[in-house]
C-alpha positions in Angstrom: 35.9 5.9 -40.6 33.4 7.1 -43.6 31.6 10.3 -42.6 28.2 10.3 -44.0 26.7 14.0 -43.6 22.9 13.2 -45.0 20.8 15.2 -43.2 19.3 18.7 -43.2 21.9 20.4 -42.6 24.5 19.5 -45.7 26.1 21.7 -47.7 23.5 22.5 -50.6 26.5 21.5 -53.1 29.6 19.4 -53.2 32.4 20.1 -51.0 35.5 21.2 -52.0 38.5 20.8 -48.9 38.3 19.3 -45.5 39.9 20.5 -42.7 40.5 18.2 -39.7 41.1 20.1 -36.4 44.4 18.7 -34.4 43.0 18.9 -31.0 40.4 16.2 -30.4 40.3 14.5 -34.0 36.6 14.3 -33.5 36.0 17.3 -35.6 36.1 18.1 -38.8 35.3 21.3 -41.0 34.2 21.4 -44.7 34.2 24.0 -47.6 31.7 24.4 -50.2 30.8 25.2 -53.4 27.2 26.3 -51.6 29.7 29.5 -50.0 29.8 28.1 -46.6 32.2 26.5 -43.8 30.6 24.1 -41.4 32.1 21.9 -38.7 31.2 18.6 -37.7 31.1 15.6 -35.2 32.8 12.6 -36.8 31.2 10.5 -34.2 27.6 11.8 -34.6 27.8 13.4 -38.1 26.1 16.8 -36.7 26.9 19.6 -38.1 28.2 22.0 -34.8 28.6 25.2 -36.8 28.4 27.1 -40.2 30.2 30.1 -40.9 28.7 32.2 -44.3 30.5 35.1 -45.7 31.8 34.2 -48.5 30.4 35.3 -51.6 31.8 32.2 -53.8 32.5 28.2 -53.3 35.6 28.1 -50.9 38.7 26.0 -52.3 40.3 25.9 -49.1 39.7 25.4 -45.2 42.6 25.0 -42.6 42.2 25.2 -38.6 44.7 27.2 -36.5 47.0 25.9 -34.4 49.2 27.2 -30.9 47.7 30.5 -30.1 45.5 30.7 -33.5 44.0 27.2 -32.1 40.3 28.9 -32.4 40.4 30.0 -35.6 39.7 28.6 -39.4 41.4 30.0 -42.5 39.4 30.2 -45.3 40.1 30.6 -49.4 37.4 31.5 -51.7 36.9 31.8 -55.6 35.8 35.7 -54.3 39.7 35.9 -54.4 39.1 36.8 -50.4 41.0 35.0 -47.4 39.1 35.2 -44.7 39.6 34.5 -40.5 37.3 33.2 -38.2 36.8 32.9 -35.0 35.4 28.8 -34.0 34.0 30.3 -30.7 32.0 33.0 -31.7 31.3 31.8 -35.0 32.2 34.5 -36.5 34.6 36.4 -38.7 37.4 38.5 -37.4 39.0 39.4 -40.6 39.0 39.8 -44.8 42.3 39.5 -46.6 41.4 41.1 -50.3 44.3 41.3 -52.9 44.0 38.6 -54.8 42.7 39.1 -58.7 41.8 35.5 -58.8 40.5 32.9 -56.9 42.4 31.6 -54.3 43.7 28.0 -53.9 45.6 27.9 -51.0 46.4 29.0 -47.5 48.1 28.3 -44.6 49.3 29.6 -41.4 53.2 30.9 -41.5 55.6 29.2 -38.5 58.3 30.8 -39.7 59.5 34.7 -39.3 58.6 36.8 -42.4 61.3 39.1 -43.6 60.1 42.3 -45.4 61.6 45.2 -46.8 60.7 47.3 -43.8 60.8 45.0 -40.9 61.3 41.7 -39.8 58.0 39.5 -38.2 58.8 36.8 -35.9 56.8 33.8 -35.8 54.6 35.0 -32.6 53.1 37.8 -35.1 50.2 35.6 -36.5 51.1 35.8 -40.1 49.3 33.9 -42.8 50.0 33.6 -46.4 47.8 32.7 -49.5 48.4 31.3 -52.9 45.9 32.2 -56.0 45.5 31.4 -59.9 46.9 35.2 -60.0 50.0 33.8 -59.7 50.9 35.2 -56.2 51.7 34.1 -52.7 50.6 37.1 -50.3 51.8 37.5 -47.0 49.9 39.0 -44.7 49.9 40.1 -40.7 46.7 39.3 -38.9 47.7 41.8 -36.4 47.7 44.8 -38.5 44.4 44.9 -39.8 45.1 43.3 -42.8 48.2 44.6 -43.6 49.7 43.1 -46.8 53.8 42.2 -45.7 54.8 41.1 -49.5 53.4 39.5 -51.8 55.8 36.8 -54.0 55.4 36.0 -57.8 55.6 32.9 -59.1 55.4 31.2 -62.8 52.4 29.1 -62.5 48.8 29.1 -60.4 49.4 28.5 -57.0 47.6 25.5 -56.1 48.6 24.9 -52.9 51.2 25.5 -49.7 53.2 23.8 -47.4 55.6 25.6 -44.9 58.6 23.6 -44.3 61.9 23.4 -42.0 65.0 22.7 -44.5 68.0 21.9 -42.8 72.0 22.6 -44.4 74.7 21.1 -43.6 77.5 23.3 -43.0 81.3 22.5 -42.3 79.2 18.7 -41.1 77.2 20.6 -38.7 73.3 20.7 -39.4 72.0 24.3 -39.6 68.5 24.9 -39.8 66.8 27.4 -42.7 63.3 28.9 -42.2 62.2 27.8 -45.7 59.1 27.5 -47.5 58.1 25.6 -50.6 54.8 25.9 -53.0 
């Protein structure tokens, strides 16, 4: 199915990422280069909702899913990640540490292990990759607490949380990995 969005309620530039929400399939969200997040009908082609906060195109969009379900993750050239909240339309949180623009983001199903602690998979962690070379951790819970931050060779240009399984003595063991 081709979504046309020509009305008056486009994005004022191109769009960057789409983000289809796993619920219903009937909506979809956008980023643009015109600073905004919007949501639409695929079956009408409405727009439902816009979110603005951002003070620079957004690279990447990605809804929640389990108990994040009402929520969209954001990535922005403003080198913020930002939360929001689908109901209210509006934004519960700003995740600043990046030096460059980020290009990826994704919700963590894994537990995080940091120096100090360990964070189960219940905590609501998210994680962000950037040109700055970084992927950045961070607990949605603790007001936007940093829990590491990873350095890599290259740009990050995007993240994918996988489950890598080992075999051991011919018995499957399963790793919480990631890869980037």
């Amino acid at each position: 199915m081709l979504l046309s969005v020509n009305n008056n309620n486009d994005h004022n530039n191109k769009m960057n990422n789409i983000g289809v929400i796993g619920g219903n399939g009937y909506t979809i969200c956008s980023g643009s280069w015109d600073n905004s997040i919007r949501i639409w009908d695929v079956e009408t082609t409405k727009q439902l909702n816009m979110f603005k906060g951002h003070q620079n195109a957004i690279s990447i969009v990605k809804y929640g899913s389990n108990e994040l379900v009402n929520t969209i993750l954001s990535g922005s050239n403003d080198k913020s990640v930002r939360l929001w909240d689908i109901r209210s339309s509006q934004q519960i949180e700003v995740f600043n540490g990046h030096t460059s623009h980020v290009c990826a983001a994704d919700y963590s199903p894994f537990a995080i292990k940091n120096i100090n602690k360990v964070i189960d998979s219940n905590s609501k962690v998210i994680c962000s990759g950037s040109s700055d070379k970084t992927i950045r951790f961070w607990d949605i819970r603790s007001n936007k607490n940093e829990l590491c931050v990873m350095k890599v060779d290259e740009k990050v240009a995007c993240l994918k949380f996988i489950e890598l399984k080992k075999k051991v003595n011919n018995d499957p063991k399963k790793l919480n990995g990631n890869c980037y």
